[in-house]
C-alpha positions in Angstrom: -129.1 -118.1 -194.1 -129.4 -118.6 -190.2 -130.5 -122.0 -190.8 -127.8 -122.5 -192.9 -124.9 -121.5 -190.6 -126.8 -123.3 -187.5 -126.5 -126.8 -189.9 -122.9 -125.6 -190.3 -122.1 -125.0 -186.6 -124.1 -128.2 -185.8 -122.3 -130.3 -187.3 -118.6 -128.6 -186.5 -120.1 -129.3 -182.8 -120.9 -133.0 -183.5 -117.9 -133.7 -185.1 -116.1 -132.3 -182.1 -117.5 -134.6 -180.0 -116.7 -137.6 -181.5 -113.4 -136.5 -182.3 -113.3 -136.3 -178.1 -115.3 -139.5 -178.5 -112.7 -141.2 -179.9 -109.6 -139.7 -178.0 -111.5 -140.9 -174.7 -112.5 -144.3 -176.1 -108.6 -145.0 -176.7 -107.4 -143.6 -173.4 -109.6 -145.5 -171.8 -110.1 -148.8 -173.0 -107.7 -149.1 -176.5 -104.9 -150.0 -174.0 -107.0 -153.0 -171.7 -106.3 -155.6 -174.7 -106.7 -158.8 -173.9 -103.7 -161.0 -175.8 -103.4 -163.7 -174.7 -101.6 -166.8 -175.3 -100.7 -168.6 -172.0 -100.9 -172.8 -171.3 -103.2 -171.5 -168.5 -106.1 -169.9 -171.2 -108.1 -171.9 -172.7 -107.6 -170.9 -176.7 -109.7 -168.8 -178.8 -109.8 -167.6 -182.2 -108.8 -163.6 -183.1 -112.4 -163.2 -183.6 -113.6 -164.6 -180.1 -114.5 -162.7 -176.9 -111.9 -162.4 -174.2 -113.8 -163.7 -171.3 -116.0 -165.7 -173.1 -115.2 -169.3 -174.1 -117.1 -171.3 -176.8 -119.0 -173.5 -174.1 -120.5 -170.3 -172.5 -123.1 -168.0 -173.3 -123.5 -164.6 -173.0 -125.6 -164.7 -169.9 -123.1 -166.4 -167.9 -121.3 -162.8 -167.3 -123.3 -159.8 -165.8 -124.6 -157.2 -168.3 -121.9 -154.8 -167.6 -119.5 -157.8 -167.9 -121.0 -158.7 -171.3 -120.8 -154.8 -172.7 -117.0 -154.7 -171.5 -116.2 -158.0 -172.5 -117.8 -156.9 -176.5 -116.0 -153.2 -176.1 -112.8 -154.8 -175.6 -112.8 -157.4 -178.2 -112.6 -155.0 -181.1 -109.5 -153.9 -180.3 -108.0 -158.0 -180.0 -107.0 -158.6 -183.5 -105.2 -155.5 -183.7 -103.3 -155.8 -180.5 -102.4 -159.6 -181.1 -100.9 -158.8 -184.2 -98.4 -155.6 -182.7 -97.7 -157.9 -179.5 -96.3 -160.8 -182.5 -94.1 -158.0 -184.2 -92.7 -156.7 -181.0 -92.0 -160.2 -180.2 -90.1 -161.1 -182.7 -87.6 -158.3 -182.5 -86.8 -159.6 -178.0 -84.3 -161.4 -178.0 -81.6 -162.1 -174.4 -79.4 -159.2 -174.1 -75.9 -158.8 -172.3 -75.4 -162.2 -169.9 -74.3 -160.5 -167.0 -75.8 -157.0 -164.9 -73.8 -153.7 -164.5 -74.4 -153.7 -160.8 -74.6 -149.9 -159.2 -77.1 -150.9 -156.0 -75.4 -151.5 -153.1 -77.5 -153.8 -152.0 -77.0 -155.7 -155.2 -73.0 -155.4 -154.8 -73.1 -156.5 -150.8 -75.1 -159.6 -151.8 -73.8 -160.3 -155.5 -75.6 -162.2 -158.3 -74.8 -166.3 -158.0 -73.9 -167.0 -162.0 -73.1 -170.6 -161.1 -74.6 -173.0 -163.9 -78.6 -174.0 -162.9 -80.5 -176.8 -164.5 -83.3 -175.1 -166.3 -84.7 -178.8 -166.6 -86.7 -179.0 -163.4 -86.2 -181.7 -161.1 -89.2 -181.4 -159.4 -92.4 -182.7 -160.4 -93.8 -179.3 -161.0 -97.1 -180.1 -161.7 -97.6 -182.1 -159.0 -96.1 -179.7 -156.9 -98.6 -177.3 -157.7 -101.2 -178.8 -157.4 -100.2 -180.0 -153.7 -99.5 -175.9 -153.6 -102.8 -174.9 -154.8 -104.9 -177.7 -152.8 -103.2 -176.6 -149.6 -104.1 -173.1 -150.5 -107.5 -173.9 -151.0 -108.5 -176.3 -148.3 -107.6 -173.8 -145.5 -109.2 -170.8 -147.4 -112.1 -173.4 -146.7 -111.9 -174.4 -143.6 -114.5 -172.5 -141.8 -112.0 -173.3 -138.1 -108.9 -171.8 -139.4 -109.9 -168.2 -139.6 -107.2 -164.8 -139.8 -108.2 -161.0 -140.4 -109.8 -160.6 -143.8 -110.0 -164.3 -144.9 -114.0 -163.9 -145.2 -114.2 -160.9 -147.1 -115.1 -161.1 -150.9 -113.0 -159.3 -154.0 -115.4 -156.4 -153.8 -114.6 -155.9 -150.3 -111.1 -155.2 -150.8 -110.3 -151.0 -150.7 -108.3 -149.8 -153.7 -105.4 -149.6 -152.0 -104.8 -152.7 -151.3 -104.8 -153.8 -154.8 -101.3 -152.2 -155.2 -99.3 -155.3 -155.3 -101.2 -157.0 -158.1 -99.3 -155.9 -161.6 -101.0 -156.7 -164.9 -99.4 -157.5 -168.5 -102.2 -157.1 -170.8 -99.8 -158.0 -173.7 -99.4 -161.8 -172.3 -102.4 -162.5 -169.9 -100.7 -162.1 -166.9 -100.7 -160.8 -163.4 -98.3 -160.8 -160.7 -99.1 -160.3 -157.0 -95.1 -159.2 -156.1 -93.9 -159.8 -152.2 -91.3 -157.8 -151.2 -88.1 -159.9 -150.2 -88.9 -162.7 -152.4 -87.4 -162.3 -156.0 -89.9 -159.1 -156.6 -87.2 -157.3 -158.1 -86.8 -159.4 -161.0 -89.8 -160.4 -161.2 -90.8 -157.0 -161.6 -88.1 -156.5 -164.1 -89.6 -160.0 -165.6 -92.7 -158.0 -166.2 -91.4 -154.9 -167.6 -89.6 -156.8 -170.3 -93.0 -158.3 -171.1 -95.5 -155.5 -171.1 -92.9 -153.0 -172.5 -94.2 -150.5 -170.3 -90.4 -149.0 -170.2 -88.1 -148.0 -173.3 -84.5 -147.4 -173.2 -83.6 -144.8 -175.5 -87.0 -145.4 -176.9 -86.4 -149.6 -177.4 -88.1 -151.7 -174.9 -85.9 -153.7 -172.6 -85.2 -157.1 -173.9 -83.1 -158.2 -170.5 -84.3 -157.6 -167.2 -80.8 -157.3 -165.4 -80.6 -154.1 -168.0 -83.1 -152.5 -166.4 -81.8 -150.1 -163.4 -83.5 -151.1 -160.1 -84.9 -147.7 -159.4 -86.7 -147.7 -162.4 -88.0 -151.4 -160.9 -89.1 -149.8 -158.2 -90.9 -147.0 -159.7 -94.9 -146.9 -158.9 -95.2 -145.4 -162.5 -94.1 -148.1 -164.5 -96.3 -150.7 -163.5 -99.9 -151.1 -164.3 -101.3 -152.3 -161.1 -104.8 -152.9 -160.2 -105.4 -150.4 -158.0 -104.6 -147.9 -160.7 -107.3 -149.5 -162.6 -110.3 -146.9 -160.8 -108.4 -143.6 -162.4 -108.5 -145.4 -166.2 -111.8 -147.2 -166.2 -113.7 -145.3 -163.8 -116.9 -147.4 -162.3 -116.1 -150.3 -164.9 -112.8 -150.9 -162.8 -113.8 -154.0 -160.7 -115.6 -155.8 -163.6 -112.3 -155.2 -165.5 -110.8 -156.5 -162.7 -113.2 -159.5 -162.8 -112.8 -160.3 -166.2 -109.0 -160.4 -166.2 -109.0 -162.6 -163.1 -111.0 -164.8 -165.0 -108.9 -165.1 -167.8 -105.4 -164.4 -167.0 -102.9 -166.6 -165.5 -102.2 -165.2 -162.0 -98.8 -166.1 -160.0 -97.4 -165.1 -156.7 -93.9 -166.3 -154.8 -93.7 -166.7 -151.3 -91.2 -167.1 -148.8 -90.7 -168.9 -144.9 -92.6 -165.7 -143.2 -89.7 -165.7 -140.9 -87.1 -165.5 -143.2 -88.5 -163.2 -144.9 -88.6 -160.9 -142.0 -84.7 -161.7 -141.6 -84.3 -160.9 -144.9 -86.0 -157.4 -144.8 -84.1 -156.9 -141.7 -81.1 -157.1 -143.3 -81.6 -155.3 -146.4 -83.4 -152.3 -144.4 -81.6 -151.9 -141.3 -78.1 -153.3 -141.7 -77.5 -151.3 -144.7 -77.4 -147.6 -144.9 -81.2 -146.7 -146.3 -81.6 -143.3 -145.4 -85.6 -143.6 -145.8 -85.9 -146.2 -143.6 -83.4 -144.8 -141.4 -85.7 -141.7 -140.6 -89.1 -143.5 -140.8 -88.5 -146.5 -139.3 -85.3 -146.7 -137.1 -85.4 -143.6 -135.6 -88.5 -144.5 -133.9 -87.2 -147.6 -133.0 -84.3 -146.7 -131.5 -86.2 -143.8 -129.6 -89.4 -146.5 -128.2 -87.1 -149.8 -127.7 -83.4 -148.5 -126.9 -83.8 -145.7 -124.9 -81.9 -143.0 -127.5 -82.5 -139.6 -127.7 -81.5 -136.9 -129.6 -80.0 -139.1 -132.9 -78.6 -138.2 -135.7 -80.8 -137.0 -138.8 -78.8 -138.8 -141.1 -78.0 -142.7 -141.2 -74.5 -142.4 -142.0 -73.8 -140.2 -139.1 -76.2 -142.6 -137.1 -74.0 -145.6 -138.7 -70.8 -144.2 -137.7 -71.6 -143.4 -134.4 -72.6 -147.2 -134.0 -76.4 -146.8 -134.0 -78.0 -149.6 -135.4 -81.6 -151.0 -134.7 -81.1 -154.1 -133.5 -83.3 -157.4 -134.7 -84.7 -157.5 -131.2 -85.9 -154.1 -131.7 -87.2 -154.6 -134.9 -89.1 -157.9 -133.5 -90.2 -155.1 -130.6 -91.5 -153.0 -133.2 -93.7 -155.9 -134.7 -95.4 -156.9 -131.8 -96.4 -153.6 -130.8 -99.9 -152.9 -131.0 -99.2 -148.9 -131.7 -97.4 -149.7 -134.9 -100.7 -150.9 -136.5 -102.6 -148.4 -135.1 -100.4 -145.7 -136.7 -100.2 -147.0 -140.5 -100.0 -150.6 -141.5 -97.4 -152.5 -141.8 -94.7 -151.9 -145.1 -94.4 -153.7 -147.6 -91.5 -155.7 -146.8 -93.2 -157.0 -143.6 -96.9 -157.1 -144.4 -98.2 -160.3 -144.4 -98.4 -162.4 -147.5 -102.6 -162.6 -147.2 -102.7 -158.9 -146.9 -100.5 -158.3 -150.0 -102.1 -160.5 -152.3 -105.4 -161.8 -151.1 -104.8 -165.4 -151.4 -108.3 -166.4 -150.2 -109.9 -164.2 -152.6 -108.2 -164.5 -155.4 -107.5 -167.7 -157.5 -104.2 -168.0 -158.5 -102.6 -170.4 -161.1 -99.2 -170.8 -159.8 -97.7 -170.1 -156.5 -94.0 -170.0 -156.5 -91.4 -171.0 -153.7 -88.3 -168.8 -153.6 -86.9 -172.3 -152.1 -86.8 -173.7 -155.2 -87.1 -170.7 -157.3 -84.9 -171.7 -160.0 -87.0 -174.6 -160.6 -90.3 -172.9 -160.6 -88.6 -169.5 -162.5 -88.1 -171.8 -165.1 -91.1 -173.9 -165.0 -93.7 -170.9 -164.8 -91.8 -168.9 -167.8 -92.6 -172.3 -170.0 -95.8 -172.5 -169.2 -96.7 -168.7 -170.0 -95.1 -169.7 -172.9 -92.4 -166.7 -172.5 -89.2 -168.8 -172.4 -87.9 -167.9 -175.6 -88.1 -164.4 -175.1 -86.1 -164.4 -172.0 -84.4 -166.3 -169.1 -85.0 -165.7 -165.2 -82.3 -163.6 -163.5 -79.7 -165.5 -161.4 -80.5 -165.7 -157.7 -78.1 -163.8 -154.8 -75.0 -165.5 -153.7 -75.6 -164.4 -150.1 -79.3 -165.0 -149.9 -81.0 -165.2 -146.7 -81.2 -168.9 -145.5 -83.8 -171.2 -143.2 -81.2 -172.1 -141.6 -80.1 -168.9 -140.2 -83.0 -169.1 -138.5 -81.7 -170.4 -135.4 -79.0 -167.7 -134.8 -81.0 -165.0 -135.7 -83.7 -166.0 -132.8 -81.7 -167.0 -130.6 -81.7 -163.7 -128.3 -85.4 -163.2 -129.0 -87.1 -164.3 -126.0 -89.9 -167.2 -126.6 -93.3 -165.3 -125.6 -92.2 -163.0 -128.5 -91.0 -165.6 -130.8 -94.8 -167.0 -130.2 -96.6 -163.5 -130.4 -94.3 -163.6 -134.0 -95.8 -166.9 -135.3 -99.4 -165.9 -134.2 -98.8 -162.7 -136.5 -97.6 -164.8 -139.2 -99.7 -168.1 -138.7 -101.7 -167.3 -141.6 -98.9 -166.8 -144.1 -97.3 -170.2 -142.6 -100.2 -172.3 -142.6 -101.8 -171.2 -146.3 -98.5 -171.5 -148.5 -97.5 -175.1 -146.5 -94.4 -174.0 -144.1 -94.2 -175.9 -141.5 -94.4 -174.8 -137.8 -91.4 -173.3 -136.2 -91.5 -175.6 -133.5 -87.8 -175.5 -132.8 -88.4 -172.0 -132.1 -91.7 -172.3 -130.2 -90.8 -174.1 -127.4 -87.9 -174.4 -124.8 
């Protein structure tokens, strides 16, 4: 009889366990499918490992690689065949944005007509891109914090930036102040990782910018250690390898006009208090401000760009906390030197590479690129915008952002740099 009920409990126990078995193995590693479909892959059939091509054999990939690589491969024929479905039920949405950001309404979309049909050479373009890219990554004299560190050198944190869609191969390394917005949006439309009354978005100007901007709807790689645990880099590793990996850039100074703009000149009440505040207090002098930046805005205090340029420079504003986002270095964002990406994007001539990188991850059918801003930051504002800044800062500036100048192909300020 006690023999009996011990078989009984034994196997109530074991059946338990899988059941938890199973409920991990799903959380875990159901969702890391790897469908993928892009001009960038190389193809294989529903029944071939991700990560594996016909050419290769299994001792080309470390042993954890291999185990990972045979895990997730069960799960491919499965996931290909819900990511065709959901496919075919995307199609373009409403033409034109209900715009409710005010930095959205200041700016204003530009809806004037675009030819999709590139222009450019685009292929030749990137590879002149990518070969630039990877000649100074190279070049053993041309050296800038971090360049010589390897992937598995990188902290956690810093892998923030790089956003994955598992559903379509891809990752995104997102820049603030050059089209990450809608690029991001561009990526939630793919992975589905947000529903609207429980429908995915099938537009991305549909999809409210605070949701955009929300950590917890993007999977991103630094997220990667709470899923997979200690198989997190080799997952990290093994999607590299295989998915098509894209990144736009931006003139570095520009891009610092830009954020200037959209975080000081407007009311931001976050930035007002973490940011400007300081400012005000270190590089004009101010005391006692207001707490609030409308009150600080109707009183007329502003940070000014010199201060901002101040504030840059500084050696204490590293030492506190790194720089944000929106004025971080390209190379620290994304890890250029480190990671090999497949397509590196120009918001110069973004409408021509929008359109050329969406018909190569053969997503063009599915959706169209946003439009651009009417009153987007220009290079050739430049000139007026540094023209109070004295010239030993404007060089201390360049040095700063030599790296992100010199890897992506933007030609030296010089017109700025001297007398």
């Amino acid at each position: 009889m006690t023999k009996a009920r011990l078989l009984r409990l034994s196997v109530v126990l074991i059946s338990i366990f899988m059941i938890l078995l199973i409920i991990v193995y799903w959380d875990n590693v159901g969702t890391a499918h790897f469908y993928l479909h892009t001009s960038f892959s190389r193809p294989h059939s529903p029944g071939a490992i991700p990560g594996i091509t016909a050419d290769e054999d299994w001792g080309a990939l470390p042993d954890v690689d291999e185990f990972l690589a045979k895990l997730l491969s069960s799960t491919l024929k499965q996931n290909s065949s819900i990511a065709r479905k959901t496919e075919q039920l995307l199609v373009q949405g409403s033409s034109k944005p209900v715009v409710s950001n005010l930095e959205e309404n200041v700016r204003g979309y530009d809806w004037s007509t675009h030819n999709d049909r590139n222009s450019l050479d685009q292929e030749k373009l990137q590879i002149e891109r990518q070969r630039t890219l990877r000649e100074f990554c190279a070049n053993s004299s041309f050296t800038f914090p971090t360049k010589e560190r390897s992937f598995d050198d990188i902290p956690n944190y810093e892998l923030n930036h790089l956003i994955v869609d598992d559903r379509h191969g891809i990752i995104y390394c997102y820049v603030p102040k050059v089209a990450c917005t809608n690029w991001k949006r561009v990526m939630i439309v793919l992975s589905e990782s947000l529903l609207d009354q429980g429908v995915p978005y099938r537009n991305p100007l549909d999809i409210p910018r605070e949701h955009v901007h929300n950590t917890s709807t993007h999977l991103t790689f630094n997220k990667f250690w709470r899923r997979y645990g200690k198989f997190s880099r080799h997952l990290m590793k093994i999607k590299l390898k295989k998915y098509t990996k894209f990144l736009f850039v931006r003139d570095p100074f520009v891009r610092l006009i830009s954020a200037f703009r959209s975080k000081f000149e407007l009311e931001n009440e976050e930035f007002y208090r973490r940011f400007a505040i300081p400012m005000l207090k270190l590089y004009s002098n101010h005391t006692n401000l207001p707490t609030s930046v409308s009150e600080a805005f109707g009183a007329g205090l502003k940070v000014s760009f010199s201060d901002f340029i101040q504030y840059l420079l500084d050696p204490r504003t590293e030492k506190m906390a790194p720089f944000n986002e929106h004025w971080r270095q390209v190379y620290r964002l994304c890890h250029p030197c480190q990671i090999d990406y497949d397509f590196i994007g120009k918001l110069e001539t973004l409408d021509e590479d929008a359109a050329y990188l969406l018909q190569l991850l053969k997503v063009d059918r599915l959706l169209r690129f946003p439009p651009s801003y009417r009153n987007r930051t220009a290079s050739s504002w430049e000139d007026n915008w540094f023209a109070k800044i004295p010239l030993a800062w404007r060089q201390q500036l360049y040095k700063l952002y030599e790296a992100d100048f010199v890897l992506f192909g933007y030609p030296k300020p010089e017109n700025l740099l001297k007398d």
